[in-house]
C-alpha positions in Angstrom: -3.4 9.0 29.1 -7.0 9.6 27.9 -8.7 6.3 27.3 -9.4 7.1 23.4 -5.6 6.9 22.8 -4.9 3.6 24.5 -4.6 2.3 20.7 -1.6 4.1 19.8 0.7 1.4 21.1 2.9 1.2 17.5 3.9 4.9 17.9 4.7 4.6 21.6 7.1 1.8 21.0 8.6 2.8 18.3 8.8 7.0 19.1 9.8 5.7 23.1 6.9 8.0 24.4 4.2 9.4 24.9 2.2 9.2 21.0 0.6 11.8 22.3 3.8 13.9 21.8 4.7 12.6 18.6 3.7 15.0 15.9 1.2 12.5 13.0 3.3 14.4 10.2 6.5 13.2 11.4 5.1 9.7 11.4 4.0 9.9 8.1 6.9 10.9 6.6 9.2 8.7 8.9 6.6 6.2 6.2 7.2 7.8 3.4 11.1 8.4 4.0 11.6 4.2 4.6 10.0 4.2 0.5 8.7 5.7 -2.3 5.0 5.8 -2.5 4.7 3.2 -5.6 7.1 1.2 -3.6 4.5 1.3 -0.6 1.8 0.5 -2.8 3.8 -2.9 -4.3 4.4 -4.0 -0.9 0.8 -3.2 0.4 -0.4 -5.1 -2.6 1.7 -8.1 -1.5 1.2 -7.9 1.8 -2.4 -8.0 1.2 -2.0 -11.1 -1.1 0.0 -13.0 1.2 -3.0 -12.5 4.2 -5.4 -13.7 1.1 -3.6 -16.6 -0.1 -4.5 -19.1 2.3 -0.6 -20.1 2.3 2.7 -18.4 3.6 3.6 -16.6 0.2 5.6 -14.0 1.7 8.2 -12.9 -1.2 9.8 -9.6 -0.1 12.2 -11.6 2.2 11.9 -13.3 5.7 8.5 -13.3 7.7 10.5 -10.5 9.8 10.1 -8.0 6.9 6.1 -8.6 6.2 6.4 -8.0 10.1 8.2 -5.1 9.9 5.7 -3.4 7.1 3.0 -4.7 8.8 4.6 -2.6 11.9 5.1 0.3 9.6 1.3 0.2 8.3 0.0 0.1 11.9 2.4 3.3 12.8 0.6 5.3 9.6 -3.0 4.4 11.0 -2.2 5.5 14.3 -0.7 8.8 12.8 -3.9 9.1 10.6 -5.9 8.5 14.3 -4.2 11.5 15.2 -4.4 13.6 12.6 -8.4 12.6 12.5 -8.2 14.1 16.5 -6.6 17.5 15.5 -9.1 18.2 12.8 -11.7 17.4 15.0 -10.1 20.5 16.9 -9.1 22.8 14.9 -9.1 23.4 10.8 -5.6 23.9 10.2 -6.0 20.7 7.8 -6.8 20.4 4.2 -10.3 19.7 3.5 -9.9 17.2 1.4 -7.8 15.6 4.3 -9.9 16.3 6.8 -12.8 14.9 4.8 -10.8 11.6 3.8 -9.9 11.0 7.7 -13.4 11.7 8.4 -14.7 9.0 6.2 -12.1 6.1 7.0 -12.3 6.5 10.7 -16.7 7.0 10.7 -16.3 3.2 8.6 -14.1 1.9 11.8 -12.8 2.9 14.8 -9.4 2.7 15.7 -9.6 -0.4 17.6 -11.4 -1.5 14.8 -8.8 -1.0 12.0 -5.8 -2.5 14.4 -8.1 -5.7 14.7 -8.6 -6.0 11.2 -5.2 -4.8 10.0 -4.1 -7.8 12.6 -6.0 -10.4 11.0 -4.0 -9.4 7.8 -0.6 -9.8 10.0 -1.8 -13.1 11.2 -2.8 -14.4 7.9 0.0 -13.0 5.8 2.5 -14.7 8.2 1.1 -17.5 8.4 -1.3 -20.4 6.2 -4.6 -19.2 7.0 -6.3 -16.5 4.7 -8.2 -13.5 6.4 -11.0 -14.4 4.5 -11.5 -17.2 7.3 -11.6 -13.9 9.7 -13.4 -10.9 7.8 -15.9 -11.3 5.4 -15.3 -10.4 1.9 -17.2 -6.4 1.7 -14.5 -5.8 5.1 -11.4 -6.9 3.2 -12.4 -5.0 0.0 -13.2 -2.2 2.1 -10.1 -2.5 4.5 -7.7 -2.6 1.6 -9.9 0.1 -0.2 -9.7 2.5 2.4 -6.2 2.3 3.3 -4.7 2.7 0.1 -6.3 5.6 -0.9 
């Protein structure tokens, strides 16, 4: 496996494979058949308040479930990593997708966005804040960027 895709860990576990097999679309709407996209926005909202809060304040069940979406968020960044590659290739995409993967993925690598999208994990799950971890311009720009 080419050294840029060592990242794509989520999709290998969860697609038992090689990611580089696993077509992005069907990871996206694997995402979008698990909910609704105002659902997904609710949750991301509250995921992203519990790593804020500075306190466990996990309400959408057990700490297994912020896991879970958390596991679920990481699987639609990889898929976005690979979609980001095949435009790079060829322009079967939509512009306006190809310009959006563009610009989320010249802000941060991919290694980049799983540190940061850990630090979230860590600090939603737990009673630390990811504001001790990423300063405040990241986390606006983090949460910015991923839910548009």
């Amino acid at each position: 496996m080419k050294k840029q895709y060592i990242f794509l860990n989520r999709i290998a576990i969860t697609y038992k494979g090689n990611p580089l097999k696993v077509p992005p679309l069907q990871v996206i709407k694997d995402f979008f058949t698990y909910a609704q996209p105002a659902e997904h926005l609710k949750a991301f909202d509250e995921f992203c308040l519990a790593a804020l809060s500075g306190q466990y304040s996990w309400r959408r069940g057990s700490p297994g479930n912020a896991l879970y979406y958390s596991e679920q968020l990481e699987l639609l960044i990889e898929a976005a990593y690979l979609l980001y590659q095949e435009s790079q290739r060829k322009d079967k995409l939509d512009t306006v997708l190809i310009e959006t993967l563009q610009s989320f993925f010249n802000y941060a690598s991919l290694a980049k966005w799983k540190k940061r999208h850990h630090a979230f994990t860590y600090a939603a799950l737990s009673k630390s804040s990811v504001a001790d971890e990423l300063s405040a311009v990241t986390i606006f720009r983090h949460i910015d960027f991923l839910k548009s």
